[in-house]
N, C-alpha and C positions, 0 to 999 in steps of 0.2 A: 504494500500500500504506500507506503514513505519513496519510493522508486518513482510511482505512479504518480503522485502530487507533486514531487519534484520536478518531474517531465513539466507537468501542466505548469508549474511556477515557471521555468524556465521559458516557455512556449508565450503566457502572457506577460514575462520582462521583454523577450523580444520585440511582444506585438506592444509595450511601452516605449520602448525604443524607438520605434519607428513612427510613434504617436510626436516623440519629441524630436525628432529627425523634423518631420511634416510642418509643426509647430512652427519650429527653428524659420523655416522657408517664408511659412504665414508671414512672421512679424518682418523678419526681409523684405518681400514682397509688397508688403503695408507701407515699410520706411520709402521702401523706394516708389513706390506709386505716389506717395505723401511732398516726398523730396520733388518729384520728376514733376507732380502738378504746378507745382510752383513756379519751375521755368514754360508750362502751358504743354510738356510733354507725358502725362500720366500713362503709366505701361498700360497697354492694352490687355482688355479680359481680366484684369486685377482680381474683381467682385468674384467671378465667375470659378477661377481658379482656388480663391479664398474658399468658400461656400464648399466646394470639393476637397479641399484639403481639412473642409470641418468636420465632413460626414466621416475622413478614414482618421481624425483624432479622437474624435468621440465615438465609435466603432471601433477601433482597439482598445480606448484606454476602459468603455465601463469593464471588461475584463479583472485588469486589476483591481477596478476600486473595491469590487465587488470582493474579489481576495481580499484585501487587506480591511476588510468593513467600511472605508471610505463614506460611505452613503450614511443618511442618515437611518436610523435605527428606533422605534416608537414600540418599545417594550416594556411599559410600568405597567402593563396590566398582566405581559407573564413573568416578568420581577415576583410576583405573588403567587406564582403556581408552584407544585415540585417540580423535581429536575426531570422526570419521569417525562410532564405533559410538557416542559420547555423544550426537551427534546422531539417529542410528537406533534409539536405543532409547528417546530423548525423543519423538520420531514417534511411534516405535508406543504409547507410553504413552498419549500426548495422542488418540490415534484409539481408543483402548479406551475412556479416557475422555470422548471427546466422544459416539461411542454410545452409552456405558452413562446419559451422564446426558439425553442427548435420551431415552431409553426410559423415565429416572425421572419426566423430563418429562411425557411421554405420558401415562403411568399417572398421573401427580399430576393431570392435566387429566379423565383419564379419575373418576380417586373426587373431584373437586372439580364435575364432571356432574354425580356420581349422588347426591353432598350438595345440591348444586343441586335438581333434580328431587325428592327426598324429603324436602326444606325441612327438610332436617337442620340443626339451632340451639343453640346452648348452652343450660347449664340455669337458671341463674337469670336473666339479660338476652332468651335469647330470640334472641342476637346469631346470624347466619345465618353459617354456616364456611365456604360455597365460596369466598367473595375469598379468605383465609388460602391457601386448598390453589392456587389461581389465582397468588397469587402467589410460591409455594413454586417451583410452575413456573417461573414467567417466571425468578425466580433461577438454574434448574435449567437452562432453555435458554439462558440469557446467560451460563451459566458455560462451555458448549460451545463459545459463540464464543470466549471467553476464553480455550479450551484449542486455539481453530483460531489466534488470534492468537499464540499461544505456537510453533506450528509456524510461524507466518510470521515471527515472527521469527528462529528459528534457523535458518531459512534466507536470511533477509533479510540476515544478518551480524550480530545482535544478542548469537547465541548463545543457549545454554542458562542454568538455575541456574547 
């Protein structure tokens, strides 16, 4: 099991990495479109490119945050239960959500096809969308593992939040 979460940590540091890579580029891109308006020459497709590089930031990064409990957290009412029903309702939580987001998955691969297929592209660059929605996915399914490692650990002895 410690093998198997390992893997996944390492899998969602990468897909942080690349979240901060993307980043890095945003505020670059920002400075310089910011800079360049100023002398009347703003980079072309700026918006376009930005907006794309926000769906593969936030598409890798909820991953981690979801590892590391990042998000917020609204547990004073099982603060009050045994550790028995904290754990059974962290389960059933994590199994609603690892289907719900394998299904967002699905559909995201499924309109990230049909952009595919209808060589649907932004408007000024021309830039083609299905990687963005592809990789919205892959976030979408690594975050289901992330929610399956979360039940292995509360059972593994790590516990809950």
């Amino acid at each position: 099991m410690k093998a198997f979460l390992k893997g996944v940590q390492k899998v969602i540091l990468f897909m942080q990495g690349i979240s901060g890579v993307v980043l890095t580029f945003v505020i670059l891109l920002t400075t310089a479109d910011v800079v360049l308006r100023i002398f009347g020459h703003p980079v072309p497709g700026a918006v376009e490119i930005t907006a794309m590089c926000g769906g593969i930031i936030v598409g890798f990064m909820v991953p981690i945050t979801s590892w590391m409990k990042g998000h917020i957290a609204v547990d004073f009412v099982l603060n009050s239960f045994s550790e028995k029903v904290k754990n059974a309702t962290e389960t059933v939580t994590r199994c609603v959500g690892i289907v719900m987001f394998i299904f967002i998955g699905f559909n995201a691969i499924k309109i990230g096809r049909n952009f595919q297929l209808a060589g649907e592209v932004t408007g000024t660059l021309e830039l083609p969308l299905y990687p963005v929605v592809y990789g919205i996915a892959a976030g979408l399914f690594t975050l289901s593992v992330v929610l399956f490692c979360d039940i292995l650990k509360i059972y593994g002895g790590e516990g809950h939040e």
